[in-house]
C-alpha positions in Angstrom: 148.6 53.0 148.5 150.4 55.9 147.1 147.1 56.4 144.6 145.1 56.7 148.4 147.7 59.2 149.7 147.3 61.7 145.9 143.5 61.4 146.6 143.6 62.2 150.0 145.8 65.4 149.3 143.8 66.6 146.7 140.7 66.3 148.7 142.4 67.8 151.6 144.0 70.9 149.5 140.4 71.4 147.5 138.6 71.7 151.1 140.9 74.6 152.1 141.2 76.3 149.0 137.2 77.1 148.5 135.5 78.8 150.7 132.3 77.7 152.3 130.3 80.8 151.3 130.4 82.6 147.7 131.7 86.3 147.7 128.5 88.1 147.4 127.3 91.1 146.5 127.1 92.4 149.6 131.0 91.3 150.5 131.8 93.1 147.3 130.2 96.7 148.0 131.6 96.4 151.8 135.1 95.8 150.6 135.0 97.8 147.3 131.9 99.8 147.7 130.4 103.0 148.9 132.1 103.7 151.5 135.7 105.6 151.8 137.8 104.9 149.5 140.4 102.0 150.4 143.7 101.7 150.6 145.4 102.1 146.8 146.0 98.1 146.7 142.1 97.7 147.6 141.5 100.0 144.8 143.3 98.5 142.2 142.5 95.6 143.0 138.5 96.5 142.7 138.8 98.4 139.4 140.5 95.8 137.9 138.3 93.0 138.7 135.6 95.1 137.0 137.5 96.1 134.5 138.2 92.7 133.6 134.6 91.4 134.5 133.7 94.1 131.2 136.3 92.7 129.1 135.6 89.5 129.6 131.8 90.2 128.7 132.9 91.8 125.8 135.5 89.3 124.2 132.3 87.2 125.0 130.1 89.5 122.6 127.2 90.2 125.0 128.6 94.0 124.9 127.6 96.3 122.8 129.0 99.8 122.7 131.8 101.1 120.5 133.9 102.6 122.6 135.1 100.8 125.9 134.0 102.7 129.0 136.3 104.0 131.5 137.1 102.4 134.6 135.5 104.9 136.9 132.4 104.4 134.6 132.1 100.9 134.9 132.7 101.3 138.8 130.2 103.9 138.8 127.5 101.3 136.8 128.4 98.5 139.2 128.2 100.7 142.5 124.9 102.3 141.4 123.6 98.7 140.5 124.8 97.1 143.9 123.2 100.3 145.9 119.9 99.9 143.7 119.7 95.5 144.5 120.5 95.8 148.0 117.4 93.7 148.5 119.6 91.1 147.2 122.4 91.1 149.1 123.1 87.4 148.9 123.2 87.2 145.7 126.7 86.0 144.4 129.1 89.1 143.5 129.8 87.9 140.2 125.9 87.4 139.0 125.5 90.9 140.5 128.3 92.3 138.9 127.2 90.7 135.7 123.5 91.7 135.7 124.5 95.4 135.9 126.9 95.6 133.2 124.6 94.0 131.2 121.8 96.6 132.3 124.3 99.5 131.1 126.0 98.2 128.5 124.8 94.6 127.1 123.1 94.2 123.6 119.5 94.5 123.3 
């Protein structure tokens, strides 16, 4: 019984912690995007989870440039890409986010 009653709250807490949808593309550029600029906690918080996207490519070693770009440059890249893909709007943030820095920045 008490095995039941751990399954049954693990289930339970997994169902409400993940989201039905993925965060898309589109979700990303709408919260983070083109538009005016956010509060200073939305922009941190955008910046950083590109910034760490690139670093996370590079410790990977799909990166190739010598010198790290800036922030604003890697916003720039993923902004322009988003704006260019907007065909693809469904597409999962992440996969999006990916595909551009590797566009910009990825080895060849």
């Amino acid at each position: 019984m008490p095995f039941a009653l751990a399954g049954a709250l693990i289930a339970a807490s997994v169902a409400v912690t993940n989201p039905p949808e993925a965060y898309t593309g589109m979700d990303y550029s709408q919260h983070c995007g083109n538009g005016p600029p956010g509060i200073v906690l939305d922009n941190a918080y955008c910046d950083g989870y590109l910034v760490g996207f690139y670093d996370a490519l590079a410790a990977s070693g799909v990166m190739c440039r010598r010198r790290p770009p800036t922030d604003r440059q890697i916003a720039g890249v993923v902004q322009n890409w988003l704006r260019r893909h907007s065909t693809h709007p469904v597409n999962p943030a992440g996969y999006m986010i990916r595909n551009g820095l590797l566009r910009a920045w990825g080895c060849r």
